[in-house]
Backbone atoms as SQL, in Angstrom:
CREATE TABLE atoms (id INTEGER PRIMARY KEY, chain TEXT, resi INTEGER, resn TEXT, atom TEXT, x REAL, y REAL, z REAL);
INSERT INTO atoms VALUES
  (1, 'A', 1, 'UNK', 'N', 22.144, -29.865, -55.018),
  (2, 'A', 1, 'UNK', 'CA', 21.209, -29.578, -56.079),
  (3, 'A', 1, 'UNK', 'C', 21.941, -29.256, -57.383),
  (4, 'A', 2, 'UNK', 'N', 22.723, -28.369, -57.296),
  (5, 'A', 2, 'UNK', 'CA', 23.386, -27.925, -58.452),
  (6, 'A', 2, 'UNK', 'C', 24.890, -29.132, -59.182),
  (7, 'A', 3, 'UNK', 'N', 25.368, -29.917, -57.938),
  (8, 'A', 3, 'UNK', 'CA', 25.742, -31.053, -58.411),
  (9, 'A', 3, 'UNK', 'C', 24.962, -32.346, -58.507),
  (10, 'A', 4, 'UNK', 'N', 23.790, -32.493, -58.596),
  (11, 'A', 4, 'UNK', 'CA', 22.787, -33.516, -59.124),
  (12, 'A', 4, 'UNK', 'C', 23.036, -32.690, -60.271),
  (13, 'A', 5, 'UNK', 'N', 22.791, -31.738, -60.845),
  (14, 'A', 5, 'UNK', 'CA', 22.115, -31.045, -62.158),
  (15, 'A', 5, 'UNK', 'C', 23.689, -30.813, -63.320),
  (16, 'A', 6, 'UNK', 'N', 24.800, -31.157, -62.746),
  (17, 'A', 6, 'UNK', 'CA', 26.013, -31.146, -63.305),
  (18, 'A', 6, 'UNK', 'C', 25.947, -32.300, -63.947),
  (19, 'A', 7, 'UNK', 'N', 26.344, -33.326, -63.225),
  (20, 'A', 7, 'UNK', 'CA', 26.063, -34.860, -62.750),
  (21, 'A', 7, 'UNK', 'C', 24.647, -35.367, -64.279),
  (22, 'A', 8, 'UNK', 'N', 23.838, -34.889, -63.867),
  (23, 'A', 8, 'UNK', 'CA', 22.901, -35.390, -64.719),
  (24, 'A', 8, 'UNK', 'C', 23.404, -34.795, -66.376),
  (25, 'A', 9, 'UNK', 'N', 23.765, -33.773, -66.596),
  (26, 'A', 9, 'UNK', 'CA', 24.337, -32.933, -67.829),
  (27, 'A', 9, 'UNK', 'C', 25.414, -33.906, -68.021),
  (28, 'A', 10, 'UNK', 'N', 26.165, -34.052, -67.673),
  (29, 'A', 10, 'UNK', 'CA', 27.206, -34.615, -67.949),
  (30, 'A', 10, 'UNK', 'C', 27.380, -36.192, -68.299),
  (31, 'A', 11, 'UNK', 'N', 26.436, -36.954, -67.182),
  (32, 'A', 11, 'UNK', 'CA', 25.929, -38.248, -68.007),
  (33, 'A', 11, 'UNK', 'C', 25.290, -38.275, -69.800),
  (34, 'A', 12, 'UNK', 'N', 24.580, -36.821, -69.876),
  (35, 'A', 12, 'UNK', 'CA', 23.745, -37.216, -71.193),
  (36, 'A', 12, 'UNK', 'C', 25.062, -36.614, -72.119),
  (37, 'A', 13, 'UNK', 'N', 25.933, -36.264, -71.645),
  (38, 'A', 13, 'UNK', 'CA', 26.780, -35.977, -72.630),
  (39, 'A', 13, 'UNK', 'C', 27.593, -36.908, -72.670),
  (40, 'A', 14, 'UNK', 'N', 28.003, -37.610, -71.943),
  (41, 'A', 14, 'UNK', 'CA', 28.621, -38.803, -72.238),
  (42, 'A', 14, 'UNK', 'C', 28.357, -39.893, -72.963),
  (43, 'A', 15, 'UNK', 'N', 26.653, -39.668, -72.920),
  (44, 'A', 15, 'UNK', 'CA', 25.908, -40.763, -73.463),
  (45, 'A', 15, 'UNK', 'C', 25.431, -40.642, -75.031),
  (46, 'A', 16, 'UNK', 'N', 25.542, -39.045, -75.545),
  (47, 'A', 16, 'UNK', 'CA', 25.301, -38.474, -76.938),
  (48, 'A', 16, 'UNK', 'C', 26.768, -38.234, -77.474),
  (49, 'A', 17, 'UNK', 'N', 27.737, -37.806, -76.913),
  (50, 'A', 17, 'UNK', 'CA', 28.871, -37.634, -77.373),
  (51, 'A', 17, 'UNK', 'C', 30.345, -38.625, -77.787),
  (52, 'A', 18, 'UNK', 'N', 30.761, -39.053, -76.065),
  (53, 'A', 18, 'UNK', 'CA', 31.804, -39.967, -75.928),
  (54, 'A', 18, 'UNK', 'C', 31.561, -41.312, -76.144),
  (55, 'A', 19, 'UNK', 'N', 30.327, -41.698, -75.736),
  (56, 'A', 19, 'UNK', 'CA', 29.674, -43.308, -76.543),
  (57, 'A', 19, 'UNK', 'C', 29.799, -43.299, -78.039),
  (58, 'A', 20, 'UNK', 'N', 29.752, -42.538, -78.926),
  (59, 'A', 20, 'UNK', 'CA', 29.450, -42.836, -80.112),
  (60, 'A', 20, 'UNK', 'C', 31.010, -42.352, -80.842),
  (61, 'A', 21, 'UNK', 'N', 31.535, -41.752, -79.976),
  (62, 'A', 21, 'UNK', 'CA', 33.190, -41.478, -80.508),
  (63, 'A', 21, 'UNK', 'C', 34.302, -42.299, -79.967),
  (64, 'A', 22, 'UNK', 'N', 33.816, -42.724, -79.156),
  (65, 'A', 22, 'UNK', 'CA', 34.723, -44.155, -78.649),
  (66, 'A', 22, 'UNK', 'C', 34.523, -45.734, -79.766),
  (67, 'A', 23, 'UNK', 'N', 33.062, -45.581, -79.795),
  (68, 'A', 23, 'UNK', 'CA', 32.545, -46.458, -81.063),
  (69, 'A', 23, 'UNK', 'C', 33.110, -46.860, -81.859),
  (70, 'A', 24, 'UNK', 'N', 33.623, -45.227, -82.810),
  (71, 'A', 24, 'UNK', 'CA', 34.448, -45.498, -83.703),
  (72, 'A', 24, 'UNK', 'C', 35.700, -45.677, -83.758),
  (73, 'A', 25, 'UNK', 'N', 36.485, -45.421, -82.672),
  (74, 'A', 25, 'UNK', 'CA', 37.188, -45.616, -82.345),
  (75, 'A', 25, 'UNK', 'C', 37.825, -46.927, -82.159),
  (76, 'A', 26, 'UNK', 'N', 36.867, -47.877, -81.808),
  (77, 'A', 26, 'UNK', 'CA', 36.436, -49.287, -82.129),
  (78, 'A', 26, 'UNK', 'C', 36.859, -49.974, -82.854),
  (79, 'A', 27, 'UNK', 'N', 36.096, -49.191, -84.072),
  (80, 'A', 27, 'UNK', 'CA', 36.072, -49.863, -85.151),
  (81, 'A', 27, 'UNK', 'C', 37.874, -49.575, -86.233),
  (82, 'A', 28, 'UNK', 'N', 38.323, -48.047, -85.853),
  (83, 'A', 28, 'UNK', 'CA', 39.285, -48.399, -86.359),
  (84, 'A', 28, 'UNK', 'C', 40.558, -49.481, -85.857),
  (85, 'A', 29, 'UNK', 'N', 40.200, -49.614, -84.489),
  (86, 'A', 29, 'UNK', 'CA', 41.136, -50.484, -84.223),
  (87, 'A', 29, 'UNK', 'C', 40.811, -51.683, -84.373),
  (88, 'A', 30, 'UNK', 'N', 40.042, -52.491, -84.430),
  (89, 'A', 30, 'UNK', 'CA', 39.606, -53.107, -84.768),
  (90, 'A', 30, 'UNK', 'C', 39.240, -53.893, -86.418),
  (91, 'A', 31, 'UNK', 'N', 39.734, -52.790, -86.646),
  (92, 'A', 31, 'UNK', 'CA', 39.056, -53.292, -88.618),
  (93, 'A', 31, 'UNK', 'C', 40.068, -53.905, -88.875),
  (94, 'A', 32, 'UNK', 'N', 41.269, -54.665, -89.101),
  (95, 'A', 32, 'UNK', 'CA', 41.954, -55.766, -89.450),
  (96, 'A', 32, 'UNK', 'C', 41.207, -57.078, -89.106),
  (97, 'A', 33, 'UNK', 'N', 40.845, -56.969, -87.944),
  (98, 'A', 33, 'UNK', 'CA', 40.239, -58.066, -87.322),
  (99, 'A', 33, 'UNK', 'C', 38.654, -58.651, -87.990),
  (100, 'A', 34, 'UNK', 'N', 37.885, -57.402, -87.925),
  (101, 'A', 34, 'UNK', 'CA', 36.621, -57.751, -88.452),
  (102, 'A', 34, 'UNK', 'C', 36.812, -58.322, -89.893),
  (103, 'A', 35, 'UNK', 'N', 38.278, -57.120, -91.067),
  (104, 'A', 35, 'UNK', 'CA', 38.003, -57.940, -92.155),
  (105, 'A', 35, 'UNK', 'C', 37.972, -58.914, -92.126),
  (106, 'A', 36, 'UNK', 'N', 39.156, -59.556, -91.440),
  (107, 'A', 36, 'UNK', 'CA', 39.852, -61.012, -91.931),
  (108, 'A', 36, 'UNK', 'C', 38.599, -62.053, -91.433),
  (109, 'A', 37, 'UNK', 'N', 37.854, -61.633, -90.082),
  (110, 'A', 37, 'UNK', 'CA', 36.404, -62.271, -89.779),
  (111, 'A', 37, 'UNK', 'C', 35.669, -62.514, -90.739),
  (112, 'A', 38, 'UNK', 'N', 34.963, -60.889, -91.561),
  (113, 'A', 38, 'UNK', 'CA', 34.674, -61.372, -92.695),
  (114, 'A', 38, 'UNK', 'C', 35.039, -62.221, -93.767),
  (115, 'A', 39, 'UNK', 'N', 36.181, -61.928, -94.459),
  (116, 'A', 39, 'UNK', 'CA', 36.571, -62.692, -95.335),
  (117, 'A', 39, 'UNK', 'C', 36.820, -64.286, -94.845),
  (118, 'A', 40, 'UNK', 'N', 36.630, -64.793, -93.886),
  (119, 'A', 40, 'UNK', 'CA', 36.581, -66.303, -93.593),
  (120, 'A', 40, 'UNK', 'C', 35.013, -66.505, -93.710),
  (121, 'A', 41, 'UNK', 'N', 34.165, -65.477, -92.817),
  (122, 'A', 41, 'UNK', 'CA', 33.014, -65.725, -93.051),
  (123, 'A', 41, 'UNK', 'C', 32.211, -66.037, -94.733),
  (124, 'A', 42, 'UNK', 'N', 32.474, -65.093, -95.645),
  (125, 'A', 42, 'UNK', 'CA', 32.608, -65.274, -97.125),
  (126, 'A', 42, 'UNK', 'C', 33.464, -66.473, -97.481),
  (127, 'A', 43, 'UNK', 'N', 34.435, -67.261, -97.637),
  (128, 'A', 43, 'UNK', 'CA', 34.687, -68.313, -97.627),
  (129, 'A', 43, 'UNK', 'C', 34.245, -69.681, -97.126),
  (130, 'A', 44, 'UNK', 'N', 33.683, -69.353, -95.928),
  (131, 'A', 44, 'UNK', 'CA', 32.464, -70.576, -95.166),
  (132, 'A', 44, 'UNK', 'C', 31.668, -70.757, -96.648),
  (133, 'A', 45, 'UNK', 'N', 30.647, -69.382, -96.451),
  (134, 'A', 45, 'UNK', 'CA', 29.509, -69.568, -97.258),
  (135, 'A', 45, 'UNK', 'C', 29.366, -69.680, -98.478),
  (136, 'A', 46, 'UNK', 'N', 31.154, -69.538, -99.071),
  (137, 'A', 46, 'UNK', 'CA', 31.052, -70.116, -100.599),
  (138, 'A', 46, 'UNK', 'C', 31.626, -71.553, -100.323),
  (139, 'A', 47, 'UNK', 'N', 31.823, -72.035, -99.496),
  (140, 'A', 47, 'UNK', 'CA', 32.015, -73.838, -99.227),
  (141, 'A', 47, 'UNK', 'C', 30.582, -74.213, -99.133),
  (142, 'A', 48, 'UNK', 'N', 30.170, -73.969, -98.134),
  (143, 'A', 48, 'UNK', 'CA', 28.483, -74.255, -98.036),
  (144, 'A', 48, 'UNK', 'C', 27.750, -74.050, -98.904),
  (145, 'A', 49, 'UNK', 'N', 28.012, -73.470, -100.002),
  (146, 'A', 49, 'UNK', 'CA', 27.297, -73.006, -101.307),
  (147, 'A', 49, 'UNK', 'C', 27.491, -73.923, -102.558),
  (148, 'A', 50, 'UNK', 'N', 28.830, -74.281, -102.419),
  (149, 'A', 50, 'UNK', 'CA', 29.308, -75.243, -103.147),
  (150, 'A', 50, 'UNK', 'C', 28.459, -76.662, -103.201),
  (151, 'A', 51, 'UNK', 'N', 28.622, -77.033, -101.707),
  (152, 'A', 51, 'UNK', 'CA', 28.527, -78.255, -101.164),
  (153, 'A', 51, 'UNK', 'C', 26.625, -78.275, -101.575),
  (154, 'A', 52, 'UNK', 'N', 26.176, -77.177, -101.567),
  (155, 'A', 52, 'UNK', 'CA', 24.646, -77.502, -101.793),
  (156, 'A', 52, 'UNK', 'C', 24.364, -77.622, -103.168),
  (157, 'A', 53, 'UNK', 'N', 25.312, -76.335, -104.300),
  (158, 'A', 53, 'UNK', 'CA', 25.003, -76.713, -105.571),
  (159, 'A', 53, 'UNK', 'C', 25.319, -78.383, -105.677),
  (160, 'A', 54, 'UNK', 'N', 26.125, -78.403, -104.960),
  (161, 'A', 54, 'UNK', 'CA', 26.335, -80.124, -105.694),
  (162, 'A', 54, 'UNK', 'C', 25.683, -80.806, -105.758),
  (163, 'A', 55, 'UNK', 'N', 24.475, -80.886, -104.728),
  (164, 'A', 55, 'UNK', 'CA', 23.828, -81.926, -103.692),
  (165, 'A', 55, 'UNK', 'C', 22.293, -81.232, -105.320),
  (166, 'A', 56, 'UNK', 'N', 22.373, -80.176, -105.561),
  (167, 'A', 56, 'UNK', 'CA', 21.491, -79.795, -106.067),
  (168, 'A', 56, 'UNK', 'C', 21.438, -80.591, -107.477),
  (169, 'A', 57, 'UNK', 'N', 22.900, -80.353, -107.908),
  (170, 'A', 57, 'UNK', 'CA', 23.004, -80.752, -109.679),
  (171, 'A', 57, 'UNK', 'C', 22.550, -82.022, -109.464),
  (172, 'A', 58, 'UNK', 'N', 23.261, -83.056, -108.323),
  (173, 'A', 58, 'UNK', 'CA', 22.961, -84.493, -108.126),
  (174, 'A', 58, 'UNK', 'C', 21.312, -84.789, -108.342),
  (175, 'A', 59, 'UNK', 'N', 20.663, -84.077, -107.417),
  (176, 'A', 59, 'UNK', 'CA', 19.068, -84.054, -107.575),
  (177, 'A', 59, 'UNK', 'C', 18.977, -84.353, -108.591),
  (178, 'A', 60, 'UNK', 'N', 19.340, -82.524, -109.934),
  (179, 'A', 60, 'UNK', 'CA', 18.682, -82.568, -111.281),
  (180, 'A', 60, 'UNK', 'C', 18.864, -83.652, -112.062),
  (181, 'A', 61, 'UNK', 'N', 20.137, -84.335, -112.114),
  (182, 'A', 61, 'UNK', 'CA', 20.205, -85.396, -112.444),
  (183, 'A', 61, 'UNK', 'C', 19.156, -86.853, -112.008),
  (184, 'A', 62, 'UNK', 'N', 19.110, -86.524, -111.308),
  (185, 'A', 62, 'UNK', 'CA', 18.103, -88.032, -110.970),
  (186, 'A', 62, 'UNK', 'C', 16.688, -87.203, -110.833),
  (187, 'A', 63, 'UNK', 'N', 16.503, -86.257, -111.614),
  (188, 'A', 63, 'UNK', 'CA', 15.126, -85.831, -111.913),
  (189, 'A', 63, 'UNK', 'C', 13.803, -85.498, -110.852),
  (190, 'A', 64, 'UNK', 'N', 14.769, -85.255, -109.865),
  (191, 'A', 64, 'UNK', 'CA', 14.030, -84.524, -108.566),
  (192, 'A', 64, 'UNK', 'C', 13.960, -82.717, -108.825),
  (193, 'A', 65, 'UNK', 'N', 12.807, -82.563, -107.827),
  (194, 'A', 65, 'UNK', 'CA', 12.366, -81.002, -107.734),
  (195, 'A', 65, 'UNK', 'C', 13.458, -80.576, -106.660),
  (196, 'A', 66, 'UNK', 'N', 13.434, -79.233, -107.212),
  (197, 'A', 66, 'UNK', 'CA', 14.444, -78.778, -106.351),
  (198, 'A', 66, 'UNK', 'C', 13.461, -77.643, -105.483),
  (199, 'A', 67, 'UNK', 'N', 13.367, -77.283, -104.154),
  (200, 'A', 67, 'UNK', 'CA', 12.848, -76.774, -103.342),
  (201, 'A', 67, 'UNK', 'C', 12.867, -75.365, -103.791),
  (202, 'A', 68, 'UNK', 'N', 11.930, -74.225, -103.843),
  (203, 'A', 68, 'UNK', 'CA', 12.375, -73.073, -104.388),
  (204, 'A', 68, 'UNK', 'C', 13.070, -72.112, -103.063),
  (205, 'A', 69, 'UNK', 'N', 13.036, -72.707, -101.647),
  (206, 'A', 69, 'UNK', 'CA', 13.693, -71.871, -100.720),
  (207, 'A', 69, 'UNK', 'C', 14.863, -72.573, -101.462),
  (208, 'A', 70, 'UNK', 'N', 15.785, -73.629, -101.585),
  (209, 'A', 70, 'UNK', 'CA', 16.886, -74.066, -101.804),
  (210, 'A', 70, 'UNK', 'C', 17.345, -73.046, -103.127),
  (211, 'A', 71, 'UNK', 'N', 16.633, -72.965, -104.049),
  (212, 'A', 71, 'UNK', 'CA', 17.016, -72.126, -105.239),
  (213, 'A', 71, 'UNK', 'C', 17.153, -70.793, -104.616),
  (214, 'A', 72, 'UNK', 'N', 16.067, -69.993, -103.870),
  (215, 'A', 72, 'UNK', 'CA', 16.441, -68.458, -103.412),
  (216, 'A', 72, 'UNK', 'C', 17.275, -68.665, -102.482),
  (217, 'A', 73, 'UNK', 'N', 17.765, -69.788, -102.078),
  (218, 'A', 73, 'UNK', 'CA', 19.025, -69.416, -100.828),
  (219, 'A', 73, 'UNK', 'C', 20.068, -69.398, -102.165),
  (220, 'A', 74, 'UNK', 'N', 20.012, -70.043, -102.807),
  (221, 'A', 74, 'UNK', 'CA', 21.885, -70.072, -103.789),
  (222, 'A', 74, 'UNK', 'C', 21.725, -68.597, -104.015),
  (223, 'A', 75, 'UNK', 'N', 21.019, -67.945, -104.754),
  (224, 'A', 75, 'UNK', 'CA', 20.740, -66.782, -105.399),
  (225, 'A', 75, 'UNK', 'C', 21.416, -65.923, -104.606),
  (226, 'A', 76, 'UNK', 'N', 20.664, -65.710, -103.304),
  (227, 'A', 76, 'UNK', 'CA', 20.894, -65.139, -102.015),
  (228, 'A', 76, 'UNK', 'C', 22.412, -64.575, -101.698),
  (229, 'A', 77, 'UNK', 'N', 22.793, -66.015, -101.975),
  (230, 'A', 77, 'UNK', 'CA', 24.196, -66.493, -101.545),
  (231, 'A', 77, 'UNK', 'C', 25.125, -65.816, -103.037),
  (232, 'A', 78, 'UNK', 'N', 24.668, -66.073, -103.912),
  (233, 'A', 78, 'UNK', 'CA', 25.484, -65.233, -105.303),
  (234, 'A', 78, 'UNK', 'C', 26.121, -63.861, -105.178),
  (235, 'A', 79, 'UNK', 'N', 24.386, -63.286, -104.974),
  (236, 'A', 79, 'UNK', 'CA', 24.637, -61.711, -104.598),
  (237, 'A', 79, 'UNK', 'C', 25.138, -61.114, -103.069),
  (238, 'A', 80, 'UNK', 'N', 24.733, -61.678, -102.119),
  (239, 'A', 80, 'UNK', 'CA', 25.960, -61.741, -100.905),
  (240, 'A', 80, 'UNK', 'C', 27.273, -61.813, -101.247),
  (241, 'A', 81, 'UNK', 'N', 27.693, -63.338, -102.110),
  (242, 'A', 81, 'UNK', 'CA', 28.966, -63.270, -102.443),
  (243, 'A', 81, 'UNK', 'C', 29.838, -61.922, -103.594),
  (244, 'A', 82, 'UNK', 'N', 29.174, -61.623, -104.345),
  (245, 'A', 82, 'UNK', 'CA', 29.488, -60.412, -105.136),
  (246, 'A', 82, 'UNK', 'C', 29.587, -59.252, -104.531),
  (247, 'A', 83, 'UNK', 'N', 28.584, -58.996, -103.297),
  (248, 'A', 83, 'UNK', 'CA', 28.795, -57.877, -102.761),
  (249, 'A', 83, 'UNK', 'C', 30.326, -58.199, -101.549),
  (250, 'A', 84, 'UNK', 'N', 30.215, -58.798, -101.518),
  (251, 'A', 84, 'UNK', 'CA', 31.321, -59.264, -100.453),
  (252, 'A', 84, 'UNK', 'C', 32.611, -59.148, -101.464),
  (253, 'A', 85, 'UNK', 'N', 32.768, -59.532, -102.421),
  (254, 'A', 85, 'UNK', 'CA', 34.150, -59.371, -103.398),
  (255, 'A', 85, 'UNK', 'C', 34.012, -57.981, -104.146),
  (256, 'A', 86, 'UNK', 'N', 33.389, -57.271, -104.051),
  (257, 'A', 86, 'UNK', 'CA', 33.317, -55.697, -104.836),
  (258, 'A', 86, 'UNK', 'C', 33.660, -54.929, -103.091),
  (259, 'A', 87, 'UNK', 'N', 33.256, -55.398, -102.358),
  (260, 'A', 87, 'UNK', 'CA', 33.573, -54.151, -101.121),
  (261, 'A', 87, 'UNK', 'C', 35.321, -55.001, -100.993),
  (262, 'A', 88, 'UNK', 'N', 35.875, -56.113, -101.335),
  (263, 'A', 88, 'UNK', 'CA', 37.044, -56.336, -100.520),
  (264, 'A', 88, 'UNK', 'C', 37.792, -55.190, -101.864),
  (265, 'A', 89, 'UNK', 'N', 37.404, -55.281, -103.153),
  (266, 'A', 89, 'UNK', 'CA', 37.931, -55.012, -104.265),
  (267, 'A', 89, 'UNK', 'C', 38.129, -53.510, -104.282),
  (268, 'A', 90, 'UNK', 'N', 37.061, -52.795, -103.627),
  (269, 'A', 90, 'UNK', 'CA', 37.140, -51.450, -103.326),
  (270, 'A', 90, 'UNK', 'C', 38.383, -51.106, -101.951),
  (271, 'A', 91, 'UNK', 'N', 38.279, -52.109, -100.678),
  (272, 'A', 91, 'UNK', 'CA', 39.529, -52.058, -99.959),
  (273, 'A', 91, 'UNK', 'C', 40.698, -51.928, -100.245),
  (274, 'A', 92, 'UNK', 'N', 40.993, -53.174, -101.039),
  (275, 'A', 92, 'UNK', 'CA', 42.033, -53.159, -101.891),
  (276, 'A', 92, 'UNK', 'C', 42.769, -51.830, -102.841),
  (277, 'A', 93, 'UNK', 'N', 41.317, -51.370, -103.635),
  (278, 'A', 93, 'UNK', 'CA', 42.077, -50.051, -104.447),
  (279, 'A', 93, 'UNK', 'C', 42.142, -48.382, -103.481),
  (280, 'A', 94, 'UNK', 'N', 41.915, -48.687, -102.345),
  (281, 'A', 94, 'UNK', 'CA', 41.858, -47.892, -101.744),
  (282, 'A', 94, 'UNK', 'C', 43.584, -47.747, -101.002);
């Protein structure tokens, strides 16, 4: 009885305490890895961003509508990309 009631204490402390401090733990070992993840990921999506303005200017030129999801994805993609170069920029001066 009294080791069910240990047993049970001790799971929820494992589960409020050492889960969420191992976590971070995680993450510091880990954070070389995630940046450099990120920063390829941010490089994809300014290729893919590229590759659509192009496809876009081509349109305006031959006097086609441009889709307004296609316009709020570039946008999208602007301010993603800015926030993505102000947090590496803050890494950096850190």
């Amino acid at each position: 009885m009294a080791l069910d009631c240990v047993l049970s204490i001790g799971g929820k402390l494992a589960e409020y305490l050492i889960d969420p401090i191992g976590r971070q733990f995680g993450y510091l070992i880990y954070y070389n890895t995630n940046l450099q993840s990120l920063r390829n990921q941010v490089k994809m999506l300014e290729e893919r961003r590229d590759s659509v303005q192009l496809l876009v200017s081509e349109a305006n030129r031959n006097g086609e509508l441009i889709r307004h999801e296609v316009e709020g994805w570039l946008a999208r993609v602007d301010v993603a990309n800015r926030e993505a170069n102000n947090q590496q920029n803050y890494i950096y001066e850190e």
